[in-house]
C-alpha positions in Angstrom: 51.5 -25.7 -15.6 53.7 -23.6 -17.5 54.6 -24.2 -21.3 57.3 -21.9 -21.2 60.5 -23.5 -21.4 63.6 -21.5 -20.6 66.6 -22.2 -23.6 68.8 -19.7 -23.0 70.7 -19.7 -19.7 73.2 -18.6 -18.3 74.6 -19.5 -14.8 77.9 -18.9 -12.7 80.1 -20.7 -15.0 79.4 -17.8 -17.7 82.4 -16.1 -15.9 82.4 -12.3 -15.4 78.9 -12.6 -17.2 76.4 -15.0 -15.4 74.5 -14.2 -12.2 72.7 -17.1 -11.4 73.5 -19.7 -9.3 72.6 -23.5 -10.6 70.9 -24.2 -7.8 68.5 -21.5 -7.5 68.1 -21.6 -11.5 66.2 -25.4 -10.9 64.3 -23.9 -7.9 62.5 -21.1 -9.6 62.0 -23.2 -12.7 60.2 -25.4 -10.5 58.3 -22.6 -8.4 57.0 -21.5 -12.1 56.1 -25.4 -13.2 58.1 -25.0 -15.9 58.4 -28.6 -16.8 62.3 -28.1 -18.3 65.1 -25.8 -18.3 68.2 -25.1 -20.4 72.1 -24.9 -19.6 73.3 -22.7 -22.0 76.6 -21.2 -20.6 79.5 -19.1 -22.8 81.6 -21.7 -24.9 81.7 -24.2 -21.5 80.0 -27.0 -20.0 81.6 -26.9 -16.7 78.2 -26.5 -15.0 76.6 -29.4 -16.6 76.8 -32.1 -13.9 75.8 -29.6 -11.2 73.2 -28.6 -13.7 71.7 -32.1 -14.2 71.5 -32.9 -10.4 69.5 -29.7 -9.4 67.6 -30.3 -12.2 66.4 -34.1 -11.0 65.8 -32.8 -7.6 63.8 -30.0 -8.3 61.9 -32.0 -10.5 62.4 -30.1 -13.5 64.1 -32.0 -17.0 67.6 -30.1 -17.6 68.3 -29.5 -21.2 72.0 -29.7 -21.5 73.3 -27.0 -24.1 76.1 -24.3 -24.7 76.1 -20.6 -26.3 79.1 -21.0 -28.6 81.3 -18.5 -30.0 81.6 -19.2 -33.7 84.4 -17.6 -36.0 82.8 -16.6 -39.4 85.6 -17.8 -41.5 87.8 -20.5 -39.1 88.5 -21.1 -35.6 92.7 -21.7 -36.3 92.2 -18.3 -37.9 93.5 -15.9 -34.5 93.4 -12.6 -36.3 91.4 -9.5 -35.7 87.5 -8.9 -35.4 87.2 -7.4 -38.4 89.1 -10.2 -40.4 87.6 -12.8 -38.4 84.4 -12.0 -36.0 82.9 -14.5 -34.3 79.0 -15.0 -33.3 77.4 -16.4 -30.7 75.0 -19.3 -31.5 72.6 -21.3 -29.0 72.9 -25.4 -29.3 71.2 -27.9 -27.1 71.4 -31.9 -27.1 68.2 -33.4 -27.8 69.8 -37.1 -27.0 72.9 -38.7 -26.0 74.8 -38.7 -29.3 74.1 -34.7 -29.2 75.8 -34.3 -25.8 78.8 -36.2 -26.6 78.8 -33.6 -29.8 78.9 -31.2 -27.4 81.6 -32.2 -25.3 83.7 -32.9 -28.7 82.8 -29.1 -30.1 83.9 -27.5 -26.5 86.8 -29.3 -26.1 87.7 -28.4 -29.9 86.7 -24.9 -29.1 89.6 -24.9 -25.9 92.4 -27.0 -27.8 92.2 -26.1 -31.0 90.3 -22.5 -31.7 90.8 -20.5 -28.3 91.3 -17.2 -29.5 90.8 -14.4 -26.8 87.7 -17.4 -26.0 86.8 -20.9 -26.8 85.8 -20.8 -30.5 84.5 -23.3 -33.5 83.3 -23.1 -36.9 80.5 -24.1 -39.0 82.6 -27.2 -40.8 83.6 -28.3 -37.2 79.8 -27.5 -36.0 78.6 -29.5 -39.3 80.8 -32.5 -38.2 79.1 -32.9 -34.7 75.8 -32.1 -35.9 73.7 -35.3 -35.1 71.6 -34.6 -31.8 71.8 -31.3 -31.5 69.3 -28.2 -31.5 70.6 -25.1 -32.8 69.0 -21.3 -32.4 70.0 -18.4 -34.3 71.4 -16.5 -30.9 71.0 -13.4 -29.3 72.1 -9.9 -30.9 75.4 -11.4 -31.2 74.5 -14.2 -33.4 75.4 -13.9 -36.8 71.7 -13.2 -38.8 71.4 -10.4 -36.0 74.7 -8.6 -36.2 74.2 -9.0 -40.2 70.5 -7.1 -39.7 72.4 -4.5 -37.4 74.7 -3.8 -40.0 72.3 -3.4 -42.5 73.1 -6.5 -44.7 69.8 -7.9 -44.9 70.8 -10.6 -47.9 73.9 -11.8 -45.8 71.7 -12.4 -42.9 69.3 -14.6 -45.1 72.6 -16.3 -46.4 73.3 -17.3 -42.7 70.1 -18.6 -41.8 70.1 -20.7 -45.0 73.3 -22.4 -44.6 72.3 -23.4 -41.0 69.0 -24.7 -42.0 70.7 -27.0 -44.4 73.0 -28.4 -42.1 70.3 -29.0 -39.2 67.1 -29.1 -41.3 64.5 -29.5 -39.0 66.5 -29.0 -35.8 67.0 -25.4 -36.8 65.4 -22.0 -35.2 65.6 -18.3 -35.3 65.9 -17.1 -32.0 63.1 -14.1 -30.9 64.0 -11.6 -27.9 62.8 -8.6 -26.8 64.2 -7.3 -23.3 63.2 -3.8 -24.5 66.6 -3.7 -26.0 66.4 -1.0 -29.1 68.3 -3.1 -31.5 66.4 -5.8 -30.6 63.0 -3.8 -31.3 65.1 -2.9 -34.7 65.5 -6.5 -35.9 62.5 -8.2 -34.5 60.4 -8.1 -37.6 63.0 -8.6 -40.2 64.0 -11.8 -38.3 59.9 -13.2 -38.7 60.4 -12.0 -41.9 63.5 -13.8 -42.3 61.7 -16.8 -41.0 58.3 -16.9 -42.9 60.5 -16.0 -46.2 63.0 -19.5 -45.5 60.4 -21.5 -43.4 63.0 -21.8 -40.7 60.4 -21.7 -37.1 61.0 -18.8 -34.7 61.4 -20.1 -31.0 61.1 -17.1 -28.3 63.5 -17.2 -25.6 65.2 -14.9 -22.8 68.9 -14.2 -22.3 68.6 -15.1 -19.1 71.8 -14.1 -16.8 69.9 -13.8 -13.5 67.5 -15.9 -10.8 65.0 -12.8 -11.0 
């Protein structure tokens, strides 16, 4: 059996993005005996229920999570990028009370902070913390884009201030897809890690079936 857990996913319901269909996402996970597999579509959770029932019948435990968009200074902020960017950030319910979380931050995220897409912020992310997972994200998450950009101590800043919100229920998120940025950064996020004794957890953007 396969240790390997998938917790970065994307299916159909990442719209214009995703390439995987939910049902063949449980299949293969199952093929591979990977004992669980993540949900972790682009500031939605229309694909949950789907989600969960290929999940039971392929015999493979669904992880129900979502890759938010987060605006660096607030979500009722709608002005440009450079005033406002927003990261992506990986967050998964580890129990009940961490799925309803969920539901609140993404309906939040449509109502309130929709801004060219579904967006919170850390004080509304803070407020629905209990029973949820967060990772770091992909290049687009916050510690990554700072590393890009050469702002090493803002990046460190980041990773802090989501470690004392989540505490132990916080990661920094390792990929390589041969990606040269992601080469770039690899070593300063383990850096990053060892230096705040946040865990890394590796993972794959995963957008397609194969």
């Amino acid at each position: 059996m396969s240790s390997f857990v998938h917790l970065h996913v994307h299916s159909e319901y990442s719209l214009l993005d995703g390439a995987a269909r939910i049902s063949e996402l449980a299949k293969q996970a199952a093929s591979f005996c990977m004992p669980a597999l993540a949900l972790t579509d682009h500031g939605v959770m229309y694909g949950v229920i789907p989600f969960y029932k290929a999940c039971r019948e392929a015999g493979v435990k669904p992880v129900i999570g979502c890759e938010f968009y987060v605006a660096e200074t607030s979500m009722h902020e709608k002005s440009d990028k450079e005033r406002n960017p927003t990261y992506h950030l990986t967050v998964l319910a580890k129990n009940a009370e961490g799925y309803r979380n969920l539901l609140r931050l993404s309906s939040a995220a449509h109502l309130e902070g929709f801004h060219h897409r579904p967006r919170i912020d850390l004080p509304l992310l803070a407020k629905h913390a209990e029973g949820l997972v967060v990772l770091s994200g992909c290049l687009k998450g916050e510690a990554a884009q700072k590393l890009l950009s050469g702002r090493r101590e803002e990046a460190v800043a980041a990773v802090r201030r989501y470690a004392d919100i989540f505490k132990d229920d916080y990661y920094i998120e390792l990929q390589d897809h041969g990606l040269p940025e992601q080469r770039k950064i690899l070593p300063e996020l383990i850096a990053i890690a060892r230096e705040t004794g946040v865990p890394p957890v590796a993972t794959n953007d995963v957008h397609y079936v194969n």
